[in-house]
PLY file of the C-alpha trace (Angstrom):
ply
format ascii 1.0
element vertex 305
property float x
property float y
property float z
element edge 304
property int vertex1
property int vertex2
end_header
-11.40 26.36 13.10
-11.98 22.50 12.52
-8.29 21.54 10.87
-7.77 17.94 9.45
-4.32 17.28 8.56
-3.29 13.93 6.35
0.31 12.89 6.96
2.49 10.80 5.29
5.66 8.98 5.08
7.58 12.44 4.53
5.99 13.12 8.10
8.16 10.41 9.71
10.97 11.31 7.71
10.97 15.00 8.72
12.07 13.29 12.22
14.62 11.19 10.60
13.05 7.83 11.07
14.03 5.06 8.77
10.24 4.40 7.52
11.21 4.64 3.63
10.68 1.19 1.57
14.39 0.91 0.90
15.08 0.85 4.78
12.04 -2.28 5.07
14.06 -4.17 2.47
17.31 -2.96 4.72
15.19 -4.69 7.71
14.42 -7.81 5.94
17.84 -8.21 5.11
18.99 -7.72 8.30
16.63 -10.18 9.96
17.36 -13.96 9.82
13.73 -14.73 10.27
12.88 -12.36 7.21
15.67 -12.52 4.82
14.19 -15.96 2.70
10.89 -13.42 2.32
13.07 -10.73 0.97
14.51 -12.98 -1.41
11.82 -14.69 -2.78
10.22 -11.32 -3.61
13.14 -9.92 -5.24
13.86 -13.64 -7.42
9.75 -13.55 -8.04
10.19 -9.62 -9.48
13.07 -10.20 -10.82
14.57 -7.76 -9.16
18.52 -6.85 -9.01
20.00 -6.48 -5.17
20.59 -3.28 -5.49
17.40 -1.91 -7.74
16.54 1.00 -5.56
14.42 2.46 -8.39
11.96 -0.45 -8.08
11.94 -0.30 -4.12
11.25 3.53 -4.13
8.05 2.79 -5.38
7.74 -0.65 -3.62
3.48 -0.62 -3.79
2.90 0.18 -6.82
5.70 -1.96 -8.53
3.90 -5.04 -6.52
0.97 -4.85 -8.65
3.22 -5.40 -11.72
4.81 -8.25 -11.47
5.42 -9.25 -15.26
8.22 -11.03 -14.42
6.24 -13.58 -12.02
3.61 -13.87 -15.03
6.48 -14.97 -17.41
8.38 -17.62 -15.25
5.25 -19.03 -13.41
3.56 -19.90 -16.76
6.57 -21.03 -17.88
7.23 -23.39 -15.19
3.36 -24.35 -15.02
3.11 -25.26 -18.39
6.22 -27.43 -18.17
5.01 -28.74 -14.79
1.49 -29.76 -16.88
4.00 -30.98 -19.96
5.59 -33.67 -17.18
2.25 -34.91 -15.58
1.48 -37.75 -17.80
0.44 -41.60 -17.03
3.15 -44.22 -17.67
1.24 -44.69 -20.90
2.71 -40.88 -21.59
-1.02 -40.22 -22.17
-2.20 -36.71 -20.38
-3.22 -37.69 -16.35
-7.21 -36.35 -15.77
-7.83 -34.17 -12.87
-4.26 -32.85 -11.78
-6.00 -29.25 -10.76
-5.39 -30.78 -6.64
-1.78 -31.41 -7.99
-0.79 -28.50 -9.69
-2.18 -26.32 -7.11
0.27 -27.99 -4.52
2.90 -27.36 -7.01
1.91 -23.87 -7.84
1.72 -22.35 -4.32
5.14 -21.90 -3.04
5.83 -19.47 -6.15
3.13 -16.72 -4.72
1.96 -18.00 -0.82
4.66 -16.45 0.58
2.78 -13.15 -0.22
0.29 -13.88 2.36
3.82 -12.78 4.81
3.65 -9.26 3.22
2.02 -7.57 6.46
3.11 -9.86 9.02
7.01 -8.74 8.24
5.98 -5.17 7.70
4.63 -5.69 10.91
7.79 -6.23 12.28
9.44 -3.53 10.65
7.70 -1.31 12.10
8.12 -2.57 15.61
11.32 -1.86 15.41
11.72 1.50 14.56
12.69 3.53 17.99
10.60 6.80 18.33
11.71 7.03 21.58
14.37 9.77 21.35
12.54 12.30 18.51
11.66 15.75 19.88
7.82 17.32 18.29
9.18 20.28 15.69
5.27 21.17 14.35
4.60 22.48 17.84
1.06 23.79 16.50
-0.23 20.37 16.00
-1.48 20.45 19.24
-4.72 22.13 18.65
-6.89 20.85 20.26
-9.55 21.09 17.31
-7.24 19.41 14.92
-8.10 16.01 13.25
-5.40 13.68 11.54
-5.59 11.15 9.10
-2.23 9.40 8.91
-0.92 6.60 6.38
1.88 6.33 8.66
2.54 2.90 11.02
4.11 4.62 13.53
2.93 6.48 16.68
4.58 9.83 16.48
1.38 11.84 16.41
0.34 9.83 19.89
3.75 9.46 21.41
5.73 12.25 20.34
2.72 14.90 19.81
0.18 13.56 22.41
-2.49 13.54 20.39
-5.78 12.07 21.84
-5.81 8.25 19.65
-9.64 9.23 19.25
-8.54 12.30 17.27
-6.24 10.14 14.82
-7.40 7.59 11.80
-4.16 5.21 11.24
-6.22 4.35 8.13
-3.71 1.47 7.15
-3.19 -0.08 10.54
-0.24 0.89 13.51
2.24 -0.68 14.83
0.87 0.08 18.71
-2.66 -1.14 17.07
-1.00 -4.43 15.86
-1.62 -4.42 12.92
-0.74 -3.10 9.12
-1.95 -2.79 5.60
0.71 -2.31 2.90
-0.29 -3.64 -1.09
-0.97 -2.26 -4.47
-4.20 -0.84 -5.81
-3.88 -3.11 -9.44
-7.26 -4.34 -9.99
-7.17 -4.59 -13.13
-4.48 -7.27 -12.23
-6.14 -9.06 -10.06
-9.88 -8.86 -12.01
-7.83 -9.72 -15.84
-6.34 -13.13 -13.97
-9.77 -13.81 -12.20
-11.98 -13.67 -15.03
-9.27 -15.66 -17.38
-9.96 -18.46 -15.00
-13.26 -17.85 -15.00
-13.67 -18.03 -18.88
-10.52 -21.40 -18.69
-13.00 -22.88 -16.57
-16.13 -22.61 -18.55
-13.93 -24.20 -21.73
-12.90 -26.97 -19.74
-9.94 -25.99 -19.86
-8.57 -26.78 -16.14
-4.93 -27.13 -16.18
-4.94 -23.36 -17.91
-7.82 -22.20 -15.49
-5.44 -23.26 -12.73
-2.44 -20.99 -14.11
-4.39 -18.21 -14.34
-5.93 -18.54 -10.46
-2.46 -19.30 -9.36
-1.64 -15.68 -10.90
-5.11 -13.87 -9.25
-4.24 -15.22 -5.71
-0.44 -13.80 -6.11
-2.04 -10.44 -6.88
-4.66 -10.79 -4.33
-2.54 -11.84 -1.56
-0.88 -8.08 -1.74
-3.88 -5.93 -3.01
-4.52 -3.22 -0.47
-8.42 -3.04 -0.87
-9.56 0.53 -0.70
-13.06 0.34 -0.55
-13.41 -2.16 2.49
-11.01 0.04 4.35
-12.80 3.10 4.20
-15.83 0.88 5.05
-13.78 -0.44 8.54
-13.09 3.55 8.95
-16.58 4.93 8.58
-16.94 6.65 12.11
-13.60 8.00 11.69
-14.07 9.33 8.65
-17.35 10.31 9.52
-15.83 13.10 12.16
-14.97 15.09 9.54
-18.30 16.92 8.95
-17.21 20.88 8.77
-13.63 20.24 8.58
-12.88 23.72 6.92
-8.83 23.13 6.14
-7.23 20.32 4.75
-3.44 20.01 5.20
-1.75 17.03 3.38
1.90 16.73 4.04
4.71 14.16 3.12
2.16 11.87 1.34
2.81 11.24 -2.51
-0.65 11.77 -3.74
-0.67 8.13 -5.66
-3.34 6.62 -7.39
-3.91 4.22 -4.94
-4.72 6.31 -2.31
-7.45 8.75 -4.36
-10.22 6.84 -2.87
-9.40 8.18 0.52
-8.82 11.59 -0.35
-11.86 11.49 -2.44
-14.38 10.23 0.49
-12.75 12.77 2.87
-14.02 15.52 0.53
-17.45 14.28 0.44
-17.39 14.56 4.54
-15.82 18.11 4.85
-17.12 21.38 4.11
-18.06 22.33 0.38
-15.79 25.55 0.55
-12.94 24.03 2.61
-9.44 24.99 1.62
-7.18 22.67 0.48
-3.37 22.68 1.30
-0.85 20.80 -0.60
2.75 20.97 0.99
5.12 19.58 -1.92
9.05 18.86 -1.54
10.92 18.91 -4.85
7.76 18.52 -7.13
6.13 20.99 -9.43
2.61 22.45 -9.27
1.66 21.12 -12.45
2.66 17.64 -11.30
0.48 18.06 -7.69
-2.21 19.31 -9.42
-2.43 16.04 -12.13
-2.61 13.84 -9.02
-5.52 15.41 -7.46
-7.49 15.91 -10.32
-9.96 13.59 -9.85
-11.24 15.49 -6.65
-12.52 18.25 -8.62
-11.45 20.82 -6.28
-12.39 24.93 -7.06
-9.04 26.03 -8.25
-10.08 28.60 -5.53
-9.47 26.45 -2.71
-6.25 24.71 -4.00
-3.29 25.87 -2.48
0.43 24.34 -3.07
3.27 25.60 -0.46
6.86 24.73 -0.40
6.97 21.77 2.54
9.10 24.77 4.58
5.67 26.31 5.09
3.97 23.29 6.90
6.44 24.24 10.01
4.77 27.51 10.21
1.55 26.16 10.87
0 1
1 2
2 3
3 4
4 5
5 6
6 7
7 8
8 9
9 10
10 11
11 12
12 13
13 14
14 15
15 16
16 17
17 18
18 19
19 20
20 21
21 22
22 23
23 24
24 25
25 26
26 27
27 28
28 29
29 30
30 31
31 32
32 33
33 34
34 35
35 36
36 37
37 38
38 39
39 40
40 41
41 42
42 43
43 44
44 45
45 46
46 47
47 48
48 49
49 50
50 51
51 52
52 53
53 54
54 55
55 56
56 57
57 58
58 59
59 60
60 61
61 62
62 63
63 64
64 65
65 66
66 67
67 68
68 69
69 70
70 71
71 72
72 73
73 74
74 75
75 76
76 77
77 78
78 79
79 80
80 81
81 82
82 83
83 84
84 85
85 86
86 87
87 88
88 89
89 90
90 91
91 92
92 93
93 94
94 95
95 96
96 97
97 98
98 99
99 100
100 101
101 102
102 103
103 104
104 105
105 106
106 107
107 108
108 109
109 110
110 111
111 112
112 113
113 114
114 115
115 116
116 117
117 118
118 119
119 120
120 121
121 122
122 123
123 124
124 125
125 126
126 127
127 128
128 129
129 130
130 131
131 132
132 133
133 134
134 135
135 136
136 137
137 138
138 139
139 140
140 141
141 142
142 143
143 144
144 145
145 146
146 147
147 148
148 149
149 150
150 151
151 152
152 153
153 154
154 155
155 156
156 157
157 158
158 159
159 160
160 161
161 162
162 163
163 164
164 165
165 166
166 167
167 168
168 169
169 170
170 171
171 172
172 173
173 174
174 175
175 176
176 177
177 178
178 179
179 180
180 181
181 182
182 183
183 184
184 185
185 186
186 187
187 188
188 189
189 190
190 191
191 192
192 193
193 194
194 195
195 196
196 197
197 198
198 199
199 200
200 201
201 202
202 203
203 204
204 205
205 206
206 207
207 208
208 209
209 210
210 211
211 212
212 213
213 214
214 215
215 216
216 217
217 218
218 219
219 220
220 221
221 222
222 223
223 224
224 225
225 226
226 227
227 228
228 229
229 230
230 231
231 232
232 233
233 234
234 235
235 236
236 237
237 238
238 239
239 240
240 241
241 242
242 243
243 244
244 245
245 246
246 247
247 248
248 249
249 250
250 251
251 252
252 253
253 254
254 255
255 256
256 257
257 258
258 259
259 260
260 261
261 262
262 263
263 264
264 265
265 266
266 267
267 268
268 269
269 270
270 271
271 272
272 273
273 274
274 275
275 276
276 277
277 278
278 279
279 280
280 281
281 282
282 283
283 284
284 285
285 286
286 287
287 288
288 289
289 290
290 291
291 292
292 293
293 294
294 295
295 296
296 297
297 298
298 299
299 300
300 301
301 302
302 303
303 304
């Protein structure tokens, strides 16, 4: 039977790896080279040192940054306010100016990946032991959200049998971001609209605000696009296993291409730790799967596989 399995971060942490946001921030911290990033992001949020509630959902909460919104208008208006001639009259074309003066407070967000990057490089797999022994098969397929290379190192899986769909740590590279377009697509267009009123100082605020959302969107659509012969493998999958990923909103897109590859009657397996039915079934609405091939299991279950 053609298996695909999607893994997630609970995956990793089922071998005790460190992989949870809180233990990146513990990484940047840790890091000379990577503790200014750490705390610009946390004085941009607004975040407290010790706001584990806003790390635990690090990806999403990076797509809300009304904080940022607040203080960078605040300081671009008062940065427009002091740009006057000697005359006190208002200077003419400062956009070149401004944008100098603007960049600092969200260009550091272009350092997202390249630090995540080096988080995961340094998380040691070199000592965990396989405990899903039945992976093995050699029929199985796995789509992974994970950076690390458990499935190839620990599990030997054949890499041509494996999707990292946001990037590796052995491939080099890494995707981590929020799906808020409506972020990044409400700043764009107010720019848009600034610009068409002549308004240039304001359209300039609002593009400073698009390019701090747009330096950490992770853009689903272009990545299942870079993925297409992966994904494309999955014709006749007949079981879907999805373990130790959260089912968020950001991800649905995946799931929801997957299910146009794989078999019309394919079952679908949810393994859940500490969350209701009710709850998994919300999040996977939008796939319009037969309540006849949904099936939740206790995350105890997935080691019987």
């Amino acid at each position: 039977m053609k298996r695909l399995f999607i893994i997630g971060n609970g995956f990793d942490r089922a071998h005790n790896l460190p992989t949870q946001y809180i233990d990146y921030r513990k990484f940047l911290k840790n890091s000379p080279e990577n503790d200014r990033f750490c705390m610009q992001m946390e004085n941009t949020y607004g975040i407290w040192e010790d706001d584990e509630y806003w790390w635990s959902d690090f990806e999403t909460n990076l797509g809300e940054g009304s904080n940022f919104e607040i203080e960078f208008e605040a300081m671009a208006n008062s940065a427009v306010d002091d740009m006057v001639t000697d005359e006190g009259e208002p200077m003419d074309d400062i956009e070149e100016t401004l944008r100098y003066h603007f960049e600092p407070y969200y260009y550091f967000m272009n350092k997202l990946n390249d630090t995540v990057l080096a988080w995961v490089e340094s998380i040691d797999i070199t000592k965990i032991k396989p405990i899903f022994q039945k992976l093995k098969n050699k029929e199985n397929y796995f789509f992974t959200f994970n950076y690390t290379s458990v499935l190839e190192d620990v599990y030997d899986i054949p890499w041509d049998r494996i999707c990292h769909i946001h990037g590796s740590g052995q491939e080099g590279r890494v995707i981590m971001g929020h799906g808020n377009l409506n972020s990044i697509e409400k700043h764009r267009k107010e720019g848009e609209e600034k610009s068409k009123k002549l308004d240039k100082n304001g359209a300039e605020i609002s593009n400073g605000i698009y390019e701090f959302y747009l330096a950490s969107f992770k853009d689903t659509k272009r990545i299942i696009e870079w993925n297409e012969i992966e994904i494309g493998k999955y014709q006749g999958v007949e079981e879907v296993h999805v373990f130790g990923h959260s089912l968020g909103k950001v991800d649905m897109p995946y799931y929801q291409e997957i299910k146009k590859r794989i078999s019309n009657k394919a079952n679908w397996y949810f393994y859940t730790y500490n969350e209701t039915e009710q709850s998994v079934l919300n999040k996977i609405e939008v796939l319009k799967v037969k309540d006849k091939y949904i099936h939740i299991l206790p995350s105890e279950q997935f080691c019987a596989l």
